[in-house]
C-alpha positions in Angstrom: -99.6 -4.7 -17.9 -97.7 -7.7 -16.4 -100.2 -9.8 -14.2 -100.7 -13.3 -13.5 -103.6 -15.9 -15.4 -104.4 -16.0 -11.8 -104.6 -11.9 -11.4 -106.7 -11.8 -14.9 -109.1 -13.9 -13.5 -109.2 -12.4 -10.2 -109.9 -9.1 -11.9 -112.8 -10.4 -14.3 -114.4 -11.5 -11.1 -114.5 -8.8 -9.1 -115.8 -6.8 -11.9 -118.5 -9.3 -12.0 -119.1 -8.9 -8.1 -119.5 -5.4 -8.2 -121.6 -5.2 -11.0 -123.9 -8.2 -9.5 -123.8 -6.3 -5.8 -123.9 -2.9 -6.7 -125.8 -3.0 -10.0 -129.5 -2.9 -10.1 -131.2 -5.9 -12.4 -129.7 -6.3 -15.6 -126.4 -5.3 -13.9 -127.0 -1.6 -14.7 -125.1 0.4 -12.4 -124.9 4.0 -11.4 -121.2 4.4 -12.5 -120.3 7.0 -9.1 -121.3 4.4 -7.1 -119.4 1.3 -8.8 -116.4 3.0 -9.0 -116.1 4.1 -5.5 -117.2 1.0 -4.2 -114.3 -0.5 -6.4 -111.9 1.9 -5.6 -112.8 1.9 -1.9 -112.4 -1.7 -1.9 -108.8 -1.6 -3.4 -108.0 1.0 -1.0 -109.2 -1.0 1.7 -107.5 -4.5 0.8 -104.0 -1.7 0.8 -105.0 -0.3 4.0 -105.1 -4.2 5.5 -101.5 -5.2 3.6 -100.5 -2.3 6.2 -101.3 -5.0 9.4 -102.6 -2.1 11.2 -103.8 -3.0 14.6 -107.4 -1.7 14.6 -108.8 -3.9 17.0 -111.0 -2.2 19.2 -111.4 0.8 16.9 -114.6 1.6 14.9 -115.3 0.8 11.5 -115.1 3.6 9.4 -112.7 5.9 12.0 -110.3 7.2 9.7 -106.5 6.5 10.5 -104.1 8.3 8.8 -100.4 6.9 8.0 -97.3 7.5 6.3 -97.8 3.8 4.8 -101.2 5.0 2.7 -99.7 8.8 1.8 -96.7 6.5 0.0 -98.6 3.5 -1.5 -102.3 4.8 -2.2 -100.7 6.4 -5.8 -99.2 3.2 -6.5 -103.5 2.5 -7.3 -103.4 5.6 -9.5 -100.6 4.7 -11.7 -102.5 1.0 -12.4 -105.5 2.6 -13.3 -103.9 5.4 -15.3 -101.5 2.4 -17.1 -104.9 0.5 -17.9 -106.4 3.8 -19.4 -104.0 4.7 -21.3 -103.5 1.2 -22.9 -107.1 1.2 -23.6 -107.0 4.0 -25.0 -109.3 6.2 -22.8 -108.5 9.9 -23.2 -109.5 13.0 -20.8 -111.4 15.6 -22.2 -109.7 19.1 -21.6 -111.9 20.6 -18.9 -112.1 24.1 -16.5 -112.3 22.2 -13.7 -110.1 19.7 -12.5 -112.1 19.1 -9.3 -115.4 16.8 -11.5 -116.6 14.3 -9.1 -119.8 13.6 -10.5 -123.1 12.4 -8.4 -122.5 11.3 -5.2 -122.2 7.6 -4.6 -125.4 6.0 -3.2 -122.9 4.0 -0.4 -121.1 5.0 1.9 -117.5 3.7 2.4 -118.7 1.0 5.1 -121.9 0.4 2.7 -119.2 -0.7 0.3 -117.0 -2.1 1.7 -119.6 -4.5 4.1 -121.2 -5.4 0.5 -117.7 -6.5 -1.2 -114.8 -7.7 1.1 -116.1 -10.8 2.1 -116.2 -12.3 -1.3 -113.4 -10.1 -2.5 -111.1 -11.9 0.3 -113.0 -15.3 -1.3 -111.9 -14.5 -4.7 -108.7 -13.8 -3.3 -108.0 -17.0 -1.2 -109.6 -19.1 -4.6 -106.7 -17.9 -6.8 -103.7 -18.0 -4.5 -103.0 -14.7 -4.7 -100.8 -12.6 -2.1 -102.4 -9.6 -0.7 -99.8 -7.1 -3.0 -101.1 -9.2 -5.9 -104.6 -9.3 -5.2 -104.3 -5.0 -4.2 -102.9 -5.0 -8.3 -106.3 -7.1 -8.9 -108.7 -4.6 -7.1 -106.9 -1.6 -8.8 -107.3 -2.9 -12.2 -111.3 -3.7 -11.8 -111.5 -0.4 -10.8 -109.7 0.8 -14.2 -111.9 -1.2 -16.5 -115.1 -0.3 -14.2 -114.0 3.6 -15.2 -113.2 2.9 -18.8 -116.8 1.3 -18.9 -118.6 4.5 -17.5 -116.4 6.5 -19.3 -119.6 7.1 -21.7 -122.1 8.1 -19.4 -120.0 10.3 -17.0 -116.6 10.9 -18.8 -112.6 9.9 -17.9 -112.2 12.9 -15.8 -115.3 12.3 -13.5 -114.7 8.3 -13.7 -111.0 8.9 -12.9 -111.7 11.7 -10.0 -114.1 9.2 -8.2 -111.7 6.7 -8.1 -109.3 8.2 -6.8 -111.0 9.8 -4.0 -112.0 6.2 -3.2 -108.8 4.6 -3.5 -108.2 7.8 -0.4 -111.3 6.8 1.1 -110.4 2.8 1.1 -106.5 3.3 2.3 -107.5 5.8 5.3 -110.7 4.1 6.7 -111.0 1.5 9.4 -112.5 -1.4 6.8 -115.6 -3.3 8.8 -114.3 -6.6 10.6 -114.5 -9.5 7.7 -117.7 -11.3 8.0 -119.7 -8.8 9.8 -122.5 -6.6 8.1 -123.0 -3.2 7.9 -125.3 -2.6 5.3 -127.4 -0.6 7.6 -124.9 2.4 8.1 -125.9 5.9 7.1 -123.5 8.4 6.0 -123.7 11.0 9.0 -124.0 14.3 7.5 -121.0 15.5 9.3 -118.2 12.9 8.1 -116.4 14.0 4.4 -116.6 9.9 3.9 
């Protein structure tokens, strides 16, 4: 993979965010849920590269584009690059649809818990928002090929990319606010 010093260190520190945020003590995590939140994240700092104009328009409304159907698989192939070169192999299974336990956060849950500091991390290494996108994608890879013993590639790699959709077609909350107190309505897919 060809990043940056700056983009390697980026990476090791948002791995080290959502493991402190969404990891329990001891940074134990429940993998679903740390590798949605990553890949929502990733799809979220794409969704912002867009400039959108969501001003007015509520967190979590989902907006569909032409921008996020091209560039959202441009996450996949970084994470599937990283996997590869580290060697993580998918287990031939039935069903191709594995998605594992459902995430304790929602997409705004996520999100509210990570983008702030993401966007610090970010702004501390210089890094433009294509660059830092690379960044976010590649946490998610290595947060995958770390749960890949407890729930397996195919599960780890199915929840991510669901979240990279997730991230890359949802109105992110405005930086600086909180929403930790959103529920998932029963109603909404994400």
């Amino acid at each position: 993979m060809d990043i940056s010093s700056a983009q390697a260190a980026a990476t090791g520190e948002l791995v080290d965010l959502i493991a402190s945020k969404v990891g329990s003590k001891g940074r134990a995590v429940h993998p679903e849920t740390a590798i949605a939140s990553a890949a929502r994240l990733a799809g979220s700092m794409l969704f912002r590269s867009f400039g959108f104009m969501t001003e007015g328009v509520e967190p979590g409304t989902v907006m569909l584009s032409n921008e996020a159907n091209e560039k959202w698989p441009l996450l996949t192939e970084i994470v599937c690059e990283f996997l590869s070169s580290a060697g993580v192999s998918f287990a031939k299974s039935s069903s191709t649809a594995a998605r594992g336990a459902e995430p304790t956060l929602t997409t705004l849950q996520s999100l509210s818990l990570l983008q702030d500091d993401a966007m610090r991390i970010s702004k501390r290494h210089g890094l433009s928002s294509e660059e830092f996108v690379r960044c976010t994608a590649l946490a998610t890879a290595f947060i995958v090929k770390e749960c890949v013993g407890s729930i397996g590639a195919e599960v780890g790699f199915n929840v991510a990319m669901i979240g990279f959709i997730e991230g890359s077609k949802t109105v992110p909350p405005a930086l600086g606010a909180t929403h930790a107190a959103v529920r998932k309505a029963w109603y909404k897919p994400w």
